[in-house]
Biopython code that builds the backbone (N, CA, C, O; Angstrom):
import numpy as np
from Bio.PDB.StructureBuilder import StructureBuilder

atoms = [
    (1, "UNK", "N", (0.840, -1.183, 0.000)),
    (1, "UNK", "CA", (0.000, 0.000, 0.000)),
    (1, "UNK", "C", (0.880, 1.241, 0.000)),
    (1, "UNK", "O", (2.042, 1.214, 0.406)),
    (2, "UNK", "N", (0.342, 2.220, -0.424)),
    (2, "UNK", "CA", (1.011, 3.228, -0.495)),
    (2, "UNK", "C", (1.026, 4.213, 0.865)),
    (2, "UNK", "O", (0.017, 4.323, 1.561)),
    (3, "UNK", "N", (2.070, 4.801, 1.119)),
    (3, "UNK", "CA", (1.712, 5.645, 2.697)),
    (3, "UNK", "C", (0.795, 6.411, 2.801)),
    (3, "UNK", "O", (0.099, 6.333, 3.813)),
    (4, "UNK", "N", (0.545, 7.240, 1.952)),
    (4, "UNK", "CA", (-0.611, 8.131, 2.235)),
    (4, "UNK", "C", (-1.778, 7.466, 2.381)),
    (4, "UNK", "O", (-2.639, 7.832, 3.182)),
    (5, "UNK", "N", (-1.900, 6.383, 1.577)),
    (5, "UNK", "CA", (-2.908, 5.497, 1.911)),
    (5, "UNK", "C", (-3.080, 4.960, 3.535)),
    (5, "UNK", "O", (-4.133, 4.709, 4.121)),
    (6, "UNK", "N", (-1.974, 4.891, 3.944)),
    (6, "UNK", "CA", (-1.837, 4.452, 5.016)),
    (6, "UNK", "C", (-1.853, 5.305, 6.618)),
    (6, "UNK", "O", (-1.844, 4.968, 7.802)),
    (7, "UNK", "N", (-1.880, 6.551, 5.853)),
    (7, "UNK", "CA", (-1.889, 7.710, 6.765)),
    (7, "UNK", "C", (-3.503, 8.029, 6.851)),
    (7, "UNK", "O", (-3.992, 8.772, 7.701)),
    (8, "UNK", "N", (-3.943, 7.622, 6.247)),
    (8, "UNK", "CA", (-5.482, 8.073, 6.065)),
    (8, "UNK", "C", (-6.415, 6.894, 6.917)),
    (8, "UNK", "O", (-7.375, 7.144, 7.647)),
    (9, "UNK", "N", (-5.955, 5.803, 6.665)),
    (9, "UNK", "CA", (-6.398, 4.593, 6.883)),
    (9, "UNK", "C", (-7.263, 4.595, 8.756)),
    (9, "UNK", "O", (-8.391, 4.213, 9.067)),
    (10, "UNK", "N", (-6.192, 5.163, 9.606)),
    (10, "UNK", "CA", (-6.695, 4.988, 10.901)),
    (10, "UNK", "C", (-7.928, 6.064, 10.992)),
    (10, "UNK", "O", (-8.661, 6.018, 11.980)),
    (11, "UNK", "N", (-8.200, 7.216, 9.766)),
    (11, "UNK", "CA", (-9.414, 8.125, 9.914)),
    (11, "UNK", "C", (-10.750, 7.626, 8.534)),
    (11, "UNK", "O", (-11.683, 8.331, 8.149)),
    (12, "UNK", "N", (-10.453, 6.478, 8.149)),
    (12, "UNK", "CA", (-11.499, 5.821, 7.235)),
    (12, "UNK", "C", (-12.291, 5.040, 8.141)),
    (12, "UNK", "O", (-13.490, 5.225, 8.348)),
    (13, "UNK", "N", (-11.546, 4.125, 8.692)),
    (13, "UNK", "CA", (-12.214, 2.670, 9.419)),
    (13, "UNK", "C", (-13.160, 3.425, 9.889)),
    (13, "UNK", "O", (-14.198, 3.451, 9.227)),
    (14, "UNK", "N", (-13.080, 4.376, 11.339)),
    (14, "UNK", "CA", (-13.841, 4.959, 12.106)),
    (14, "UNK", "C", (-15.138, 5.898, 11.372)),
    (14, "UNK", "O", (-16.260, 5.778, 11.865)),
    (15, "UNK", "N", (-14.980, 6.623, 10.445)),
    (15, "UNK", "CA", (-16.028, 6.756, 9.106)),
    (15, "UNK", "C", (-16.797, 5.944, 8.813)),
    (15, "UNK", "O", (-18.021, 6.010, 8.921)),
    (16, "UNK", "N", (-15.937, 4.787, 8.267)),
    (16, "UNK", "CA", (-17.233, 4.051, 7.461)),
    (16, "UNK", "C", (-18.165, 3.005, 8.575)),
    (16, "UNK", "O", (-19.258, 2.478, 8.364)),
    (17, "UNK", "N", (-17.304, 2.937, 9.796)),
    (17, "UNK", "CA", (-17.618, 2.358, 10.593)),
    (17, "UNK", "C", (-19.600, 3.045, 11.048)),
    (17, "UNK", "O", (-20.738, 2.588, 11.158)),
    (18, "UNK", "N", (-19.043, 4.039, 11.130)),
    (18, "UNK", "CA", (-20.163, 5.071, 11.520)),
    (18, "UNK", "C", (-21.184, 5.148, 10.348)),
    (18, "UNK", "O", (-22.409, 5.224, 10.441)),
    (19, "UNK", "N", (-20.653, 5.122, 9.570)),
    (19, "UNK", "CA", (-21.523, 5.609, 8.342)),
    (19, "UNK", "C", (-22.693, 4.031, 8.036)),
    (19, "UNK", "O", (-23.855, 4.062, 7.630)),
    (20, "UNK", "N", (-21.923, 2.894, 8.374)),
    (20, "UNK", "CA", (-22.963, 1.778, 8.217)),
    (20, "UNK", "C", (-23.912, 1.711, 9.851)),
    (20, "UNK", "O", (-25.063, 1.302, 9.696)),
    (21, "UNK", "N", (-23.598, 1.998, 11.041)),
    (21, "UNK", "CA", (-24.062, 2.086, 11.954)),
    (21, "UNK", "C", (-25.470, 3.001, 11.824)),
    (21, "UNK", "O", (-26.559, 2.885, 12.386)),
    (22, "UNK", "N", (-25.081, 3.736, 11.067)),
    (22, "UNK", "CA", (-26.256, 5.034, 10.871)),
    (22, "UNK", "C", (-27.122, 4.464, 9.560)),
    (22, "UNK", "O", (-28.343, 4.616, 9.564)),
    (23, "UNK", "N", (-26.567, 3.914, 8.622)),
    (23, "UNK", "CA", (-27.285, 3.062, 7.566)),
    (23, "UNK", "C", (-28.618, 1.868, 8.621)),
    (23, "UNK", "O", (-29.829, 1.808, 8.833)),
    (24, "UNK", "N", (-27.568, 1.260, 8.919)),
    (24, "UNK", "CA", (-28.646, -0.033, 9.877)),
    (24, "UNK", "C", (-29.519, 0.816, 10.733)),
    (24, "UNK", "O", (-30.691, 0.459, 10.617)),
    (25, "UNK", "N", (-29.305, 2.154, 11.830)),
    (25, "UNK", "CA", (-30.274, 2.218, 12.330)),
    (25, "UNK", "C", (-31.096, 2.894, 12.108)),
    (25, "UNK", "O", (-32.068, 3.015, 12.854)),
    (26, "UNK", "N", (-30.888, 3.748, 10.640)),
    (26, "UNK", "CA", (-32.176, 4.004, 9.590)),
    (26, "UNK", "C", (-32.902, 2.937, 8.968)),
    (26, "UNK", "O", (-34.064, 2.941, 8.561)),
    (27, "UNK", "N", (-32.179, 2.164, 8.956)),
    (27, "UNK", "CA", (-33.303, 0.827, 8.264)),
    (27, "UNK", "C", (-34.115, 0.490, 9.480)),
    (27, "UNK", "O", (-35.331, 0.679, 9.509)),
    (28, "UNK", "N", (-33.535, 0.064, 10.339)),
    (28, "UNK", "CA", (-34.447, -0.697, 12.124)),
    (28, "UNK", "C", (-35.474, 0.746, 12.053)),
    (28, "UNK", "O", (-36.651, 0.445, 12.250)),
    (29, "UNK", "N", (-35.287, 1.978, 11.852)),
    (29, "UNK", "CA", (-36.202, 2.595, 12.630)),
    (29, "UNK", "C", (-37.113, 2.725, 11.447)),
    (29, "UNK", "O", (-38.250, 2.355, 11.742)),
    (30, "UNK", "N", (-37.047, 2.944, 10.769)),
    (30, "UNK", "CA", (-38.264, 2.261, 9.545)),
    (30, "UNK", "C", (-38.852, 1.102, 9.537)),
    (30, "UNK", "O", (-39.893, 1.121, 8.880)),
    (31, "UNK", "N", (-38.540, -0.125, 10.115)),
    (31, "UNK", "CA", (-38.718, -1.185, 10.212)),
    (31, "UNK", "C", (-39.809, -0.806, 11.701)),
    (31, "UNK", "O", (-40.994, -1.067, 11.500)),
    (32, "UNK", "N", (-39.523, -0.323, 12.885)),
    (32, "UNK", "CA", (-40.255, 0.276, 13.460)),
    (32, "UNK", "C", (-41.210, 0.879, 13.876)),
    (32, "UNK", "O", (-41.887, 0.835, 14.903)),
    (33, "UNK", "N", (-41.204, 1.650, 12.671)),
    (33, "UNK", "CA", (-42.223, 2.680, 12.482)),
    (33, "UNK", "C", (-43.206, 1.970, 11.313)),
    (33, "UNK", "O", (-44.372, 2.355, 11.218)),
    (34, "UNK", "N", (-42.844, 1.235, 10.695)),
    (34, "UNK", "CA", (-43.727, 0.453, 10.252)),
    (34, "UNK", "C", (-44.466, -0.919, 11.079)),
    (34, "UNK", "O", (-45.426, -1.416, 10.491)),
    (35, "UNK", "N", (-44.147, -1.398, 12.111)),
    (35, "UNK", "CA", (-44.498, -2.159, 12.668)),
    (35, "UNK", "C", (-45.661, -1.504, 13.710)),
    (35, "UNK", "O", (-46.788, -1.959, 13.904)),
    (36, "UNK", "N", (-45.167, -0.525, 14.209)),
    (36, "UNK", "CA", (-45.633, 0.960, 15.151)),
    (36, "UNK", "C", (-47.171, 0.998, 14.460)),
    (36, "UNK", "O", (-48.222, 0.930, 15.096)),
    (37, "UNK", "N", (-47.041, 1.119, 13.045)),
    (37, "UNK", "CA", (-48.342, 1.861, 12.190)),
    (37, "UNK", "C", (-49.301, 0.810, 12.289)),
    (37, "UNK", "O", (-50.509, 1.030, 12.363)),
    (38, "UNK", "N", (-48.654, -0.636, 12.292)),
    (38, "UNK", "CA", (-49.701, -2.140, 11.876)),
    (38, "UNK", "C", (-50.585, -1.950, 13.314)),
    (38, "UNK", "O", (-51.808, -2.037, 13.414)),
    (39, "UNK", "N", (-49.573, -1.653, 14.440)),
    (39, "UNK", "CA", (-50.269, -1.957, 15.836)),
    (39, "UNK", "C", (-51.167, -1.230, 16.245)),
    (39, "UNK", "O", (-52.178, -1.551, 16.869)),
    (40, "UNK", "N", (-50.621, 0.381, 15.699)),
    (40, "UNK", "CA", (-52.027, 1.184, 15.662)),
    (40, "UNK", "C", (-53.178, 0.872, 14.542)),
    (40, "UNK", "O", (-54.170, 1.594, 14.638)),
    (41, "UNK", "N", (-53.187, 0.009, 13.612)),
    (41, "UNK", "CA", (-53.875, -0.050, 12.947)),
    (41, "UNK", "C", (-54.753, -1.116, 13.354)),
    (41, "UNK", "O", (-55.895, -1.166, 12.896)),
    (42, "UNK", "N", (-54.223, -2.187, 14.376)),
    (42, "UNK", "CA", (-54.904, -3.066, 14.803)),
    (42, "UNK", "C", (-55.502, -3.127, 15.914)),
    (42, "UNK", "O", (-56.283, -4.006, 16.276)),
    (43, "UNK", "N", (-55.003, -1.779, 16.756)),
    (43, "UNK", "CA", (-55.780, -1.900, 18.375)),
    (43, "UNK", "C", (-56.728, -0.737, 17.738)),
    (43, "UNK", "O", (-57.629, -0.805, 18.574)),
    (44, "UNK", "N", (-57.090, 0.137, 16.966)),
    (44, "UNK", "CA", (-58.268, 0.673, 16.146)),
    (44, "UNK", "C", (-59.308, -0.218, 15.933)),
    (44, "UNK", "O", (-60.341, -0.241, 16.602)),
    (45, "UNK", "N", (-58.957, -1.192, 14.701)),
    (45, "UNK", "CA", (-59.836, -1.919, 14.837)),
    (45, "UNK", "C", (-60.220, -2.605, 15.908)),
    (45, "UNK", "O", (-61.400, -2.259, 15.964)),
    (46, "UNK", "N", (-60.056, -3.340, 16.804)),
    (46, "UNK", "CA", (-60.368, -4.161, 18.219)),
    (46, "UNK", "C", (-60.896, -2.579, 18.999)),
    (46, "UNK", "O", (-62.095, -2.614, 19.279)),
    (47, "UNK", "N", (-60.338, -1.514, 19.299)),
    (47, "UNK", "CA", (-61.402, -0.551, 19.801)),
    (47, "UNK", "C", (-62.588, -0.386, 19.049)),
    (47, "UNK", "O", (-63.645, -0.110, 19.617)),
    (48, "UNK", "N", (-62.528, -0.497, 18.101)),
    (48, "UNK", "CA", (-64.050, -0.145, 17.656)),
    (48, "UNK", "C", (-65.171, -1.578, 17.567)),
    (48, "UNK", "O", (-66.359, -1.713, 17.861)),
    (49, "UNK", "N", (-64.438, -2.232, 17.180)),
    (49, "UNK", "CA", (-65.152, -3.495, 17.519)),
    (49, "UNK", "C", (-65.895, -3.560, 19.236)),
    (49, "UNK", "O", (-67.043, -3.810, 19.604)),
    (50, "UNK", "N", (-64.338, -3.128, 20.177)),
    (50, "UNK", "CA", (-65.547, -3.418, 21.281)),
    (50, "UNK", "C", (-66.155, -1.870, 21.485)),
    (50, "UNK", "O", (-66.130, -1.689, 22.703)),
    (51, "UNK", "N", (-66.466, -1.175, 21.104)),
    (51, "UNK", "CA", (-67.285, -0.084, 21.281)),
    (51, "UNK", "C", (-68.325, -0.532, 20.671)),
    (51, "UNK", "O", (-69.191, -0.833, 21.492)),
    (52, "UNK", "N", (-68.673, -0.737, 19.480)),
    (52, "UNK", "CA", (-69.630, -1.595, 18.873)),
    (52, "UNK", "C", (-70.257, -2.482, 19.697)),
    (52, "UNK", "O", (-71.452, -2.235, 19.860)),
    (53, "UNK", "N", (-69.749, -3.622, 20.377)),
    (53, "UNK", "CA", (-70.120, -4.210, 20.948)),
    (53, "UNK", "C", (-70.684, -4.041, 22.462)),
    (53, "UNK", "O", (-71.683, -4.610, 22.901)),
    (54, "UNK", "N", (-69.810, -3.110, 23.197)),
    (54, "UNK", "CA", (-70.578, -1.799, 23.946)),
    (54, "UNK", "C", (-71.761, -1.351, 23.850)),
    (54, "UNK", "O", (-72.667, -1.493, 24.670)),
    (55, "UNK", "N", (-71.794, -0.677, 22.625)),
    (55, "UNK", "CA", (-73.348, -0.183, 22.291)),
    (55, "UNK", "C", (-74.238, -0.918, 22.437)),
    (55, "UNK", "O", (-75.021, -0.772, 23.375)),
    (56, "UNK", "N", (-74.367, -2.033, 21.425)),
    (56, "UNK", "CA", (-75.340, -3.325, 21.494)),
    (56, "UNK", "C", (-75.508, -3.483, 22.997)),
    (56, "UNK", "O", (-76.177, -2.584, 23.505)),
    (57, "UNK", "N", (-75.082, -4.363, 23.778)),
    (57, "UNK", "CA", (-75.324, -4.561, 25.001)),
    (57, "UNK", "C", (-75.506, -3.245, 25.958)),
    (57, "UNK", "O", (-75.816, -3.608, 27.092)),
    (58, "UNK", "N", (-75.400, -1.758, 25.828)),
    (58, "UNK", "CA", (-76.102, -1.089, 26.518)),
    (58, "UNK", "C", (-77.521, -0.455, 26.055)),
    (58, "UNK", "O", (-78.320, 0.235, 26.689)),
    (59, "UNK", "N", (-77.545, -0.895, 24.834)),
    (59, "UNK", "CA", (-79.104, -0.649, 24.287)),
    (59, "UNK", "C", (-79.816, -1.420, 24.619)),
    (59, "UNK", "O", (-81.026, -1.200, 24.675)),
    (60, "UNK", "N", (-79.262, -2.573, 24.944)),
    (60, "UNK", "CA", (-79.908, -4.176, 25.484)),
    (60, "UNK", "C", (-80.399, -3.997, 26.906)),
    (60, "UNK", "O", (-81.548, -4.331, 27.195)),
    (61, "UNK", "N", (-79.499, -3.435, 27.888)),
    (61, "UNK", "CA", (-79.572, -3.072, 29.060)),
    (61, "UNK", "C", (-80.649, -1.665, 29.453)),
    (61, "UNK", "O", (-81.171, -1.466, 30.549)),
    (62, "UNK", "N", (-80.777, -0.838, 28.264)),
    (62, "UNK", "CA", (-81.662, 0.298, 28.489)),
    (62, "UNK", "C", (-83.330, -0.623, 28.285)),
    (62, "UNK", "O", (-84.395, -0.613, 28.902)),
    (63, "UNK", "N", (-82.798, -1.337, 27.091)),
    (63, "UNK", "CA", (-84.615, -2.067, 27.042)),
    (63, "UNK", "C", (-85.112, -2.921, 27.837)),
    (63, "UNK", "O", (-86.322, -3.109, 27.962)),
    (64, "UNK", "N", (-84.212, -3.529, 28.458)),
    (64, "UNK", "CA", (-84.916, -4.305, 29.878)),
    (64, "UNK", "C", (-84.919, -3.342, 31.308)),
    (64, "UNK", "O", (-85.672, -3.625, 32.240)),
    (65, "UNK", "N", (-84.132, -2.361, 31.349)),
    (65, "UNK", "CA", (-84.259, -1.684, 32.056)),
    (65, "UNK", "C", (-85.759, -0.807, 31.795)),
    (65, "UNK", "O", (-86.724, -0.703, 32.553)),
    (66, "UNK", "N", (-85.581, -0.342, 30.687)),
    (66, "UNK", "CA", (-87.322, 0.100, 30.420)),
    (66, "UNK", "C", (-88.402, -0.615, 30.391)),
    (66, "UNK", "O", (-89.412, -0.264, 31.002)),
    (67, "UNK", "N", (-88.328, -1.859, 29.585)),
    (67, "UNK", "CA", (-89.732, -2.782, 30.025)),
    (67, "UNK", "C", (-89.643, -2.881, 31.462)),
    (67, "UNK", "O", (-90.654, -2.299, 31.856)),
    (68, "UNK", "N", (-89.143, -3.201, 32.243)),
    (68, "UNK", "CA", (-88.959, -3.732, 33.957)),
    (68, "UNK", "C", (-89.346, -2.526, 34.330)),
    (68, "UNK", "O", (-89.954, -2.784, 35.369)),
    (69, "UNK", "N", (-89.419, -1.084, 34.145)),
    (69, "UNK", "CA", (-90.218, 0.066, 34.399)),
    (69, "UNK", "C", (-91.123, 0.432, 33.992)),
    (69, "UNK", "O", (-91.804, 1.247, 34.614)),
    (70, "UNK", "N", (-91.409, 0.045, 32.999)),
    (70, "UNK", "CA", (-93.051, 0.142, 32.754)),
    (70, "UNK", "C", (-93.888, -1.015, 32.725)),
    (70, "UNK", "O", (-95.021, -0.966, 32.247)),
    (71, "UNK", "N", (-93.242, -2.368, 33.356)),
    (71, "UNK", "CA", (-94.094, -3.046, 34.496)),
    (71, "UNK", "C", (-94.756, -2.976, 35.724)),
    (71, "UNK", "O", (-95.945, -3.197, 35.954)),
    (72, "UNK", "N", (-93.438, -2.488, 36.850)),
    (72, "UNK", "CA", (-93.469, -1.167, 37.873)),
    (72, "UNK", "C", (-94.485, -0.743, 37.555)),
    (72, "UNK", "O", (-95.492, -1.329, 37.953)),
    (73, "UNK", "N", (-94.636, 0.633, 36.576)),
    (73, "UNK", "CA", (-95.462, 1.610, 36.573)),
    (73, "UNK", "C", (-96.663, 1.066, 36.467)),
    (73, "UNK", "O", (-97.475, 1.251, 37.374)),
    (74, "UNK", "N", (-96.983, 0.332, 35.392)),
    (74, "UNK", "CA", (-98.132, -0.404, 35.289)),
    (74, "UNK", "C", (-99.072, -1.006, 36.613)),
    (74, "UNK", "O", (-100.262, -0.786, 36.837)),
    (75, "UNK", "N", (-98.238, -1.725, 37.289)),
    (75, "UNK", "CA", (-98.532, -2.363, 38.862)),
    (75, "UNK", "C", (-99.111, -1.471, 39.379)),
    (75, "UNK", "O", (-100.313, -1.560, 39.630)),
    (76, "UNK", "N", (-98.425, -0.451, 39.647)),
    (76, "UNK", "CA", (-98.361, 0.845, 40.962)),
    (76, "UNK", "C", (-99.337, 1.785, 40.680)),
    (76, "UNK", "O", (-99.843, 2.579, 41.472)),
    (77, "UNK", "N", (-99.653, 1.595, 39.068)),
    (77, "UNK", "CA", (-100.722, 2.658, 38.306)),
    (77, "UNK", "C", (-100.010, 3.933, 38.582)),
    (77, "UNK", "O", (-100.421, 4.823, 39.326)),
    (78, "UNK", "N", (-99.090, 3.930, 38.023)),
    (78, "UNK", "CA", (-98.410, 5.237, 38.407)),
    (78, "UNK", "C", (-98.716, 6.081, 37.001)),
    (78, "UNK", "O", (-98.287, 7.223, 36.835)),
    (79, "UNK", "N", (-99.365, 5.503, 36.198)),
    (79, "UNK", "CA", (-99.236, 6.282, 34.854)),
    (79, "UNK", "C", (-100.536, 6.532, 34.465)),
    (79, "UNK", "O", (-100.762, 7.143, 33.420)),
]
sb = StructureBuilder()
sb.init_structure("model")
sb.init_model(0)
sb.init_chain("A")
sb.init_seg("    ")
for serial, (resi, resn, name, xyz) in enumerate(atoms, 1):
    if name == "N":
        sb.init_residue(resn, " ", resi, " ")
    sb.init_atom(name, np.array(xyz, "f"), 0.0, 1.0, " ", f" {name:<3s}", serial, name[0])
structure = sb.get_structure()
């Protein structure tokens, strides 16, 4: 090798060293942030599903709660 080559050499390694370190952890954090997006995309769906399913069963709960009161009322002649 030639010296200058060789004079340079101990300020390359540490460069390229860095320069692939910063390559890989731009790839991982894309890799990340895409994984990041699936999970929000999937606890969305499962929230709305059980909100959905929420609803149903408190509309369920208002109509027996209302017939069972206007049995009451009926009894008591409150109406």
């Amino acid at each position: 090798m030639d010296p200058p080559v060789l004079t340079y050499l101990p300020l390359v390694t540490p460069v390229a060293t860095l320069i692939v370190v910063v390559v890989g952890v731009l790839f991982s954090n894309h890799h990340v942030d895409t994984r990041i997006g699936d999970l929000r995309a999937h606890m969305d769906a499962r929230f709305d599903t059980n909100d959905k399913l929420f609803q149903e069963r408190l509309r369920r709960v208002e109509e027996v709660m209302d017939a069972r009161l206007s049995r009451i009322e009926a009894e008591l002649h409150l109406r």
